[in-house]
N, C-alpha and C positions, 0 to 999 in steps of 0.2 A: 363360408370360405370357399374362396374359386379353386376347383381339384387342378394339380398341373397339368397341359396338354401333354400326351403321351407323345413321345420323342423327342422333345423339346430340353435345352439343356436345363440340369440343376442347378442350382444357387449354389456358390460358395457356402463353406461352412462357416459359421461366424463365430469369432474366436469373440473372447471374454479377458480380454487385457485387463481391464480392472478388478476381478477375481485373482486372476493370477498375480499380481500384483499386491493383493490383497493378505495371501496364501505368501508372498515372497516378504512383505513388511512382516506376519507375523513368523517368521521365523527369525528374521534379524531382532525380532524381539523376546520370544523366547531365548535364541541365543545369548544377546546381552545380558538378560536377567538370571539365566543362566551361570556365567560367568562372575556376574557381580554378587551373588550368591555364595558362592563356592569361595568369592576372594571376603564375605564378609564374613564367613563362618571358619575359615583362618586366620582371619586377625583374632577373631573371637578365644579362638582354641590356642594361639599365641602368647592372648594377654590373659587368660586365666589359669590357662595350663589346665583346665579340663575335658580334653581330648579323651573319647573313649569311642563305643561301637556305633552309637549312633550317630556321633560328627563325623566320624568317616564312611558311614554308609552316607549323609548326609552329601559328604564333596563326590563322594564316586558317582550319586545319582545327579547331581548339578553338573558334573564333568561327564558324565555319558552324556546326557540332556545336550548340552554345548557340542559336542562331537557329533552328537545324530542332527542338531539345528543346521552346524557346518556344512555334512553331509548333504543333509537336505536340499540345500540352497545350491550346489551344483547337479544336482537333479533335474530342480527346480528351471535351471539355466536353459536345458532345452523341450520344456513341455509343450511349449507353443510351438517346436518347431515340428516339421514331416520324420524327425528321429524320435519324437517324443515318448515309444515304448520303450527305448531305450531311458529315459527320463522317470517313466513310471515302475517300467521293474526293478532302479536304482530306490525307490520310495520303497516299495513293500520287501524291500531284502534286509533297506534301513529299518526299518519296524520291528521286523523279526529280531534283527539285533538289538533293538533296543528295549526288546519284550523279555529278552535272554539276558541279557545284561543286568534289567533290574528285578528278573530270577533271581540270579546269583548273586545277585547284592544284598537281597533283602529276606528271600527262604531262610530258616534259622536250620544250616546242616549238621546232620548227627554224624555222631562217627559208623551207624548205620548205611547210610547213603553217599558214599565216597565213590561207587563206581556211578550213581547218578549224578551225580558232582562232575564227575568227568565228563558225561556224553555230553552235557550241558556247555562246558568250557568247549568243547570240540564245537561243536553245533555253535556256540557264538564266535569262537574264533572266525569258523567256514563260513560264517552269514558277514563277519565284520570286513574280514578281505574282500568276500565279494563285493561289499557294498563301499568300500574305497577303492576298487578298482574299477566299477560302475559313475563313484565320482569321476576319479580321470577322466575315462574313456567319452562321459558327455561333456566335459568341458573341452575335450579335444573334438568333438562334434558340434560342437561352435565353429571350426574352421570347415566346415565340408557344406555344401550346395553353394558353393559361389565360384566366380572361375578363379582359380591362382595358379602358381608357378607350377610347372612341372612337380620340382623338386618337394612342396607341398603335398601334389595331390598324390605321390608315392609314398613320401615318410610318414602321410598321416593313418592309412592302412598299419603300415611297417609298425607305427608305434602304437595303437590300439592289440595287433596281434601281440607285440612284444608286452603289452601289459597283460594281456592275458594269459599266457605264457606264466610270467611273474606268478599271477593270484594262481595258477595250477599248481604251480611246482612250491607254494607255500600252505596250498589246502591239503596236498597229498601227504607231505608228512605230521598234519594236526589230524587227517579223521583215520589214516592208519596208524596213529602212535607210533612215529618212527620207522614201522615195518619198510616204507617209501622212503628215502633211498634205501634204508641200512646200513649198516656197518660198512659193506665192502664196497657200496657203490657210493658213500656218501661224499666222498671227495669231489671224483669227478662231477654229482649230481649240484653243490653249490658253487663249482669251479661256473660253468656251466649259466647257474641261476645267474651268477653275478653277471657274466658277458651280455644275459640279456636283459638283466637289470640296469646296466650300461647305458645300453640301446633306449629301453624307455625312457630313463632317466633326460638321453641325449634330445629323445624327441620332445619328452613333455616342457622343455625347457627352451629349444632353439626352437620347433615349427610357430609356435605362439609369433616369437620374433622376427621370424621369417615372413610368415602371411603378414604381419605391419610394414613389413621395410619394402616385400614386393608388390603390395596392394599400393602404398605410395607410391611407388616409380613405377608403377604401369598407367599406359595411359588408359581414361577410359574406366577406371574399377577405385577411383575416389571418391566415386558416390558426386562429384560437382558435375554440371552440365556441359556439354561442350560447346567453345567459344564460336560462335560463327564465324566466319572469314568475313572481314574489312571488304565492301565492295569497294571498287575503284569510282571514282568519283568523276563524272562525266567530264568532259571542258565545259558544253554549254552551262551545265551547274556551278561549275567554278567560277564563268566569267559571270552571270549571274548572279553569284553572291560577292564577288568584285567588285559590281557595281552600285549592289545593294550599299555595298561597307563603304565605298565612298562617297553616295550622297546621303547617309548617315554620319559621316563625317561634317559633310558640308552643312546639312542644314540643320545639325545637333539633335534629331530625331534619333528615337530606338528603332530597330527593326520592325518590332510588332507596329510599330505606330505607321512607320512606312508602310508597310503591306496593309493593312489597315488600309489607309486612306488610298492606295493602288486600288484596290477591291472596292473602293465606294466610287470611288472617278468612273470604275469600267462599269461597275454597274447603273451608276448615271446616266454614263453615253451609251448605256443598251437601252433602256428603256427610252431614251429619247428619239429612236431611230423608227422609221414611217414602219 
């Protein structure tokens, strides 16, 4: 193997689109089966009416399964791209909760272990927000490295901060029990949450909209090539193909046939010359 000459640029990294792809079909598959799962073990528990501890740990772990598949897939959304750590710590935070999740589903709790009961709800509550606010914030990372509107490339900050914000001020009253707001401050504090629950809500909802409508009507950022400009058309070439079309006319020839036999006359009468 030739060592590379030193100074000389490195190769691009070569990305693995069909891995990734690979990685992105089996999750829409685990998801579906997931799903179809959960709906066939309710009809189940429907038509015989034997519902008990294990048909419901059964839908809780097919319905978490579904929810972390969901997750997954907007994670998934930007791992090929230059945000893609943001993509991967959306993955291992999904994990965690989903490791927590089917703890607590499936541990048989005594009435011994109620305060470990707790940390464990807390500790997946605080894994599960993050990891849906981690979804967001990559799927709103779909709109950034390209050029767009102003008004874009401000509200998409605005509404990443503003989701983050959200996931803080719902982590802080799950791992202090309530001690965050408290009592006296708790008014103001979801008075508050909601204005910028507002805000993200507004961004996660119109920027999407936005980058389509102003990526359309710019010119230059639809991704089509740009049209050359029509040259103007000389006169000699005009009266020249004038003439061409009228003694196409006259003596029922095509074009090509015309030029054709032009090209073999002249080059007759070159070769014939001393």
């Amino acid at each position: 193997m030739t060592a590379p000459i030193p100074g000389s640029p490195r190769p691009p990294a070569v990305e693995r689109p069909d891995a990734l792809k690979g990685i992105r079909r089996a999750a829409v598959v685990v998801l579906i089966a997931s799903f179809s799962v959960t709906a066939l073990v309710g009809c189940v528990v429907l038509l015989t009416s034997g519902f008990g501890e294990t048909q419901g740990r059964v839908i809780l772990t097919t319905l978490l399964i579904g929810v972390f598949s969901s997750v997954s897939l907007c994670h998934l959304a930007v791992v090929s791209r230059p945000v893609r750590a943001v993509g991967f710590a959306g993955l291992a935070v999904s994990a965690v909760a989903l490791v927590l999740g089917l703890v607590l589903i499936w541990v048989p709790w005594g009435a011994g272990s109620w305060e470990l009961l707790g940390q464990a709800f807390r500790w997946f509550g605080t894994a599960g927000i993050v990891a849906l606010t981690l979804a967001q914030v990559n799927l709103l990372l779909l709109l950034a490295g390209r050029r767009r509107h102003a008004i874009v490339r401000v509200g998409l900050p605005v509404t990443i901060v503003a989701a983050s914000v959200v996931a803080l001020m719902l982590v802080l009253p799950v791992v202090t029990e309530g001690a965050i707001p408290g009592s006296g401050a708790g008014d103001l504090y979801w008075r508050l949450f909601g204005v910028i629950g507002i805000v993200d809500a507004l961004g996660v909802v119109a920027l999407p909209v936005l980058a389509r409508l102003l990526r359309a009507g710019t010119p230059g950022e639809t991704g089509a090539a740009p049209v050359a400009p029509v040259a103007p058309v000389a006169p000699a070439a005009a009266t020249l193909d004038a003439r061409i079309a009228a003694l196409s006319a006259a003596t029922g020839l095509d074009r090509e046939t015309l030029l054709q036999r032009a090209l073999d006359a002249f080059e007759a009468s070159s070769h014939g010359r001393p």
